[in-house]
C-alpha positions as CSV (number, residue, x, y, z in Angstrom):
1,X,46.4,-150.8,4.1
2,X,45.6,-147.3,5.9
3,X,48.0,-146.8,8.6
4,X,47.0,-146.3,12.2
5,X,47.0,-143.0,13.4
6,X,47.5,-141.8,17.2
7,X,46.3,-138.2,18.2
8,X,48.4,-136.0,20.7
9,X,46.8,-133.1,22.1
10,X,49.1,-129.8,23.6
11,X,48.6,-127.8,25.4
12,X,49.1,-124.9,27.7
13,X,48.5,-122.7,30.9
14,X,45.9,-119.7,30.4
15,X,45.9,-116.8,33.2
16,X,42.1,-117.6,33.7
17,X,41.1,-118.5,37.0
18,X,38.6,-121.4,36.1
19,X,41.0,-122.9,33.6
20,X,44.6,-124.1,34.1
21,X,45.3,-125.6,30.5
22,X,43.8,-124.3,26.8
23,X,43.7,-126.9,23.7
24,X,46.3,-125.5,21.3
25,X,46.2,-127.7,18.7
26,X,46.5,-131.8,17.6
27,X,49.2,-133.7,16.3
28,X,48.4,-137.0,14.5
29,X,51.3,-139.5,14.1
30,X,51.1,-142.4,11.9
31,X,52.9,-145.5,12.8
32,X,54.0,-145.6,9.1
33,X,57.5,-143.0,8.8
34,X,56.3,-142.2,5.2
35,X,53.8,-141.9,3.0
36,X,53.8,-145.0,0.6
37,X,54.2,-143.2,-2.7
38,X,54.8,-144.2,-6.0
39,X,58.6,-143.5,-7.6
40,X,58.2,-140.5,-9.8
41,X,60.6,-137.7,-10.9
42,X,60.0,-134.8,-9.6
43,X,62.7,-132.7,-10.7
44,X,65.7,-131.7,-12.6
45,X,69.5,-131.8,-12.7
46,X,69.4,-128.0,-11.9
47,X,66.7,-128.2,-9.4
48,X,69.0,-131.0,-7.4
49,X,72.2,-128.7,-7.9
50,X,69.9,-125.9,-5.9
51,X,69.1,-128.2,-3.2
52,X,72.2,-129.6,-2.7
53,X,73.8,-125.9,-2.7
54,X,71.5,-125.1,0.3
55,X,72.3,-127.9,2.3
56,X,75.7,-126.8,2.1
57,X,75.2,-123.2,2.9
58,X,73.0,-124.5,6.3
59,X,76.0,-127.1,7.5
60,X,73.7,-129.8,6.6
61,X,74.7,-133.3,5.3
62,X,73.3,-136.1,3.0
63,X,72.7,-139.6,3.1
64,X,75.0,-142.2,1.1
65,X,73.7,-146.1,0.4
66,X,75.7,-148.6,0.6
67,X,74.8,-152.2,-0.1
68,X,77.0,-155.4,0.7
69,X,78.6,-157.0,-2.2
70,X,77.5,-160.6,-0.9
71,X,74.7,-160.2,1.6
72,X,71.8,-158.4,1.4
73,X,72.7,-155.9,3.9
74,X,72.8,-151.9,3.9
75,X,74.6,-149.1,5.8
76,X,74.5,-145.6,5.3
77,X,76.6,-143.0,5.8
78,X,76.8,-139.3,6.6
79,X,78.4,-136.9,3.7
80,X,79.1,-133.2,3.8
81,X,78.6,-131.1,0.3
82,X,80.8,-129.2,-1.1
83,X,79.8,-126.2,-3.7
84,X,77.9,-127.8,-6.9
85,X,78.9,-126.6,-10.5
86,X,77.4,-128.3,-13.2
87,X,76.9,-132.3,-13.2
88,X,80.2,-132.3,-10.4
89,X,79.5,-133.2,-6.9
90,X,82.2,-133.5,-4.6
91,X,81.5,-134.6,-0.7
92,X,83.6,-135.4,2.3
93,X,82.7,-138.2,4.9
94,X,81.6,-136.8,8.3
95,X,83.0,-139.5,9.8
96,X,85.9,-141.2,8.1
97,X,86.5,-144.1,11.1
98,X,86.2,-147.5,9.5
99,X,85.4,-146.2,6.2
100,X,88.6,-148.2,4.8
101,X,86.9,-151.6,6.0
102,X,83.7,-150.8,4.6
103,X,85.1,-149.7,1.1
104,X,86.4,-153.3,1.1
105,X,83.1,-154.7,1.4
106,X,80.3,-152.7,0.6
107,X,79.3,-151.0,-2.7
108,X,77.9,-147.3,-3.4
109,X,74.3,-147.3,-4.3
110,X,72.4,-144.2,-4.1
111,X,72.3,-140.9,-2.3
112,X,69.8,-139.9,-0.1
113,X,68.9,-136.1,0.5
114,X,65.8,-134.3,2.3
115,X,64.4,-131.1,1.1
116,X,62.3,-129.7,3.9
117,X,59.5,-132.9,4.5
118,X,60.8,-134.2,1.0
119,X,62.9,-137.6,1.1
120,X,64.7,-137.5,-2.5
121,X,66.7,-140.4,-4.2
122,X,69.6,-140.0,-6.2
123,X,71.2,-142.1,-8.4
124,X,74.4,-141.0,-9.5
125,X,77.4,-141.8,-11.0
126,X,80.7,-142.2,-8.9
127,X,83.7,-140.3,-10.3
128,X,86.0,-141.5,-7.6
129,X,86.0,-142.8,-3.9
130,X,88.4,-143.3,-1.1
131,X,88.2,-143.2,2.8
132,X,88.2,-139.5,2.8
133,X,86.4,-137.8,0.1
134,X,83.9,-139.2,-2.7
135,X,82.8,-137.5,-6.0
136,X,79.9,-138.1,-8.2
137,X,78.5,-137.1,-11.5
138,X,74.7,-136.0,-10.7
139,X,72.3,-137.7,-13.2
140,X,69.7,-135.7,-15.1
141,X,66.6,-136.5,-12.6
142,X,65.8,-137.8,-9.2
143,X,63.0,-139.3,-7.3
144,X,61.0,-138.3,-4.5
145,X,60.7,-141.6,-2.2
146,X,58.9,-140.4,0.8
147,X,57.2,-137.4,2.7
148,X,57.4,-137.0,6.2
149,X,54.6,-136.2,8.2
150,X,56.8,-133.9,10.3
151,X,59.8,-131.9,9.6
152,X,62.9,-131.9,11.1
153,X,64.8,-129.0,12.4
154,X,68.5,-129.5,13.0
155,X,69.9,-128.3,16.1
156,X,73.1,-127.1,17.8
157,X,74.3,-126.0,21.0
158,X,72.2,-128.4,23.4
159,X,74.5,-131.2,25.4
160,X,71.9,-134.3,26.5
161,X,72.7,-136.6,29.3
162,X,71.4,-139.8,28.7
163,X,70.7,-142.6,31.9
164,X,69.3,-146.1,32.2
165,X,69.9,-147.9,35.5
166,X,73.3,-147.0,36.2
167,X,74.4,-146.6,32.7
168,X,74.8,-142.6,31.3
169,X,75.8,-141.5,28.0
170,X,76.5,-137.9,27.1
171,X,75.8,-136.2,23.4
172,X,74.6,-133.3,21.7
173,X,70.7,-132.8,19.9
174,X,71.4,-132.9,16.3
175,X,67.8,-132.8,15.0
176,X,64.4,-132.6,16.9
177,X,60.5,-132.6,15.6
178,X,57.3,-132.2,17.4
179,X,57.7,-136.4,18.2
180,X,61.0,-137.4,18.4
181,X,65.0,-136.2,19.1
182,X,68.0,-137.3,17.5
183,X,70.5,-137.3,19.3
184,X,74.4,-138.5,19.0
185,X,77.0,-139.7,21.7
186,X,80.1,-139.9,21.9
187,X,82.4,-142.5,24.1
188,X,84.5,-140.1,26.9
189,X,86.7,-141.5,29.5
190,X,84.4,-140.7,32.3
191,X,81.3,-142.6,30.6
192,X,80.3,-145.8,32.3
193,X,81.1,-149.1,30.7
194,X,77.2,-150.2,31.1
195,X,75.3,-150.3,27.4
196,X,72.2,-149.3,27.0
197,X,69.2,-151.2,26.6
198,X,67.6,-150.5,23.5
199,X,64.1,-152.5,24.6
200,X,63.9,-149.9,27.9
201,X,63.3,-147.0,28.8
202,X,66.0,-144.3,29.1
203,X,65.8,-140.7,31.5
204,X,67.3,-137.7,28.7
205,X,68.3,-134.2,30.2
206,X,69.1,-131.3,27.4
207,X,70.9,-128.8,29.1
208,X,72.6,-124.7,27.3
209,X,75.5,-123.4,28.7
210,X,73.6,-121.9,31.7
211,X,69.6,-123.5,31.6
212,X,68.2,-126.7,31.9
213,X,65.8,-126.9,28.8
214,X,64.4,-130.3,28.7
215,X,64.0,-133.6,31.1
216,X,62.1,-136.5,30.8
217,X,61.8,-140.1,30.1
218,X,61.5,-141.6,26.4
219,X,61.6,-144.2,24.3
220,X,64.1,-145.3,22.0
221,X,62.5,-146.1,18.3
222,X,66.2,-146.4,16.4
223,X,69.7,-146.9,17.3
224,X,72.4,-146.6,14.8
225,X,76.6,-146.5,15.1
226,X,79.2,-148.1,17.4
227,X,80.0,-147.8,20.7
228,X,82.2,-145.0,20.2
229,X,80.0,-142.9,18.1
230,X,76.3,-143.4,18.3
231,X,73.0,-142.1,16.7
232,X,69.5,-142.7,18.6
233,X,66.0,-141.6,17.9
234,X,64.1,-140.6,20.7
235,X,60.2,-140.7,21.6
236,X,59.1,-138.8,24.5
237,X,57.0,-140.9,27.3
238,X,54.8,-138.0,27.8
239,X,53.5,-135.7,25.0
240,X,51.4,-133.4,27.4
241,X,53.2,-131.4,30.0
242,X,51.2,-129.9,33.1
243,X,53.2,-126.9,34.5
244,X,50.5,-125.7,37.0
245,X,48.9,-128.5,39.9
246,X,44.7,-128.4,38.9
247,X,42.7,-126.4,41.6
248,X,41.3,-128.5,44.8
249,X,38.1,-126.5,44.5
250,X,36.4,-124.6,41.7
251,X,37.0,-121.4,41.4
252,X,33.8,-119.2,41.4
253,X,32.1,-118.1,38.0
254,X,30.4,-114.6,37.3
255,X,28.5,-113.1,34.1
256,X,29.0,-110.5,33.2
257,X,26.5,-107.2,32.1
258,X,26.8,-105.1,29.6
């Protein structure tokens, strides 16, 4: 089934007098978060080693899969590379809270790693494990599982202030696109105690050291993590900004000769 497509049009202010707004261009969203491709390889052991190499040299992180040993639940968490030599991959967990527990419970089941609008899977082989660090032994292929529609840049540097009727929530933008954010919050002793509402609307302000560079409302799509350490995905409300009030009356129109 095709999915359903939604069309956002930007814009933004011209210096002519008739005309406060120009067309740039359209985005087209589809409600599906990848295309629905077939499983295929699509690379080698040394094309992987490469692509894992460059996520490390940008600060970037991979996916690992875990699956519960009794139900048929999932989590995933976030792993930093280290440098790849041969079939060796060595990672640390970005987060190593709780990781103990889930070790208990949950099983390793694949590794999932983007390559620019690429979603790969990877299927290795784990050499050890333990709440800190995990090694693997990279197979001789992987999969490409999905394509997204539209990359994702990661980000550093921006605080965001999250509200929701009384409730606030500070973080930083990890990752933004032309449609969504990602952000992360941390608990802090001056946060309220009120959770958010993941069915509502919530008020986001990204802020530098010395500008205010975003503010508006949006909608939440995801929510991932604990109180102490959460992960959202964003949706702005609005897709179209006007910067300039239209004109009360036309402004007059002349031809011009040659």
């Amino acid at each position: 089934m095709e999915s359903i497509q939604k069309k956002h049009t930007i814009y933004r202010p011209v210096g002519s007098a008739n005309s406060k707004t120009e067309k740039l261009f359209h985005l087209v969203r589809s409600k599906s978060r990848t295309d629905k491709i077939p499983r295929r390889n699509v690379g080698s052991k040394e094309q992987l080693v490469d692509i894992l190499n460059y996520i490390n040299f940008q600060g970037g992180t991979i996916l690992a899969v875990f699956k519960h040993v009794k139900f048929n639940r999932s989590i995933r968490r976030s792993l930093f590379t280290k440098i790849c030599h041969g079939s060796r991959l060595d990672c640390t967990w970005t987060n190593s809270a709780g990781m103990q527990q889930i070790l208990k419970t949950y099983r390793f089941q694949s590794l999932l790693v983007t390559d620019e609008n690429n979603l790969l899977c990877v299927s290795p082989e784990v050499i050890s494990i333990d709440p800190h660090e995990i090694s693997f032994s990279l197979p001789e292929t992987y999969t490409e599982i999905g394509k997204r529609k539209v990359r994702r840049y990661p980000c550093k540097g921006v605080t965001v202030q999250m509200m929701q009727e009384g409730s606030v929530q500070k973080g930083e933008l990890t990752e933004f696109s032309p449609l969504t954010f990602k952000i992360k919050t941390v608990e802090t002793p001056q946060q309220t105690t009120l959770e958010i509402n993941p069915d509502s609307h919530v008020n986001i302000l990204f802020s530098s050291e010395t500008h205010i560079l975003y503010s508006g409302g949006c909608k939440i799509l995801r929510q991932s993590g604990n109180n102490s350490d959460r992960t959202y995905i964003l949706e702005p409300l609005n897709h179209q900004i006007q910067r300039f009030k239209p004109s009360q009356y036309r402004s007059q129109r002349h031809v011009l000769v040659p």
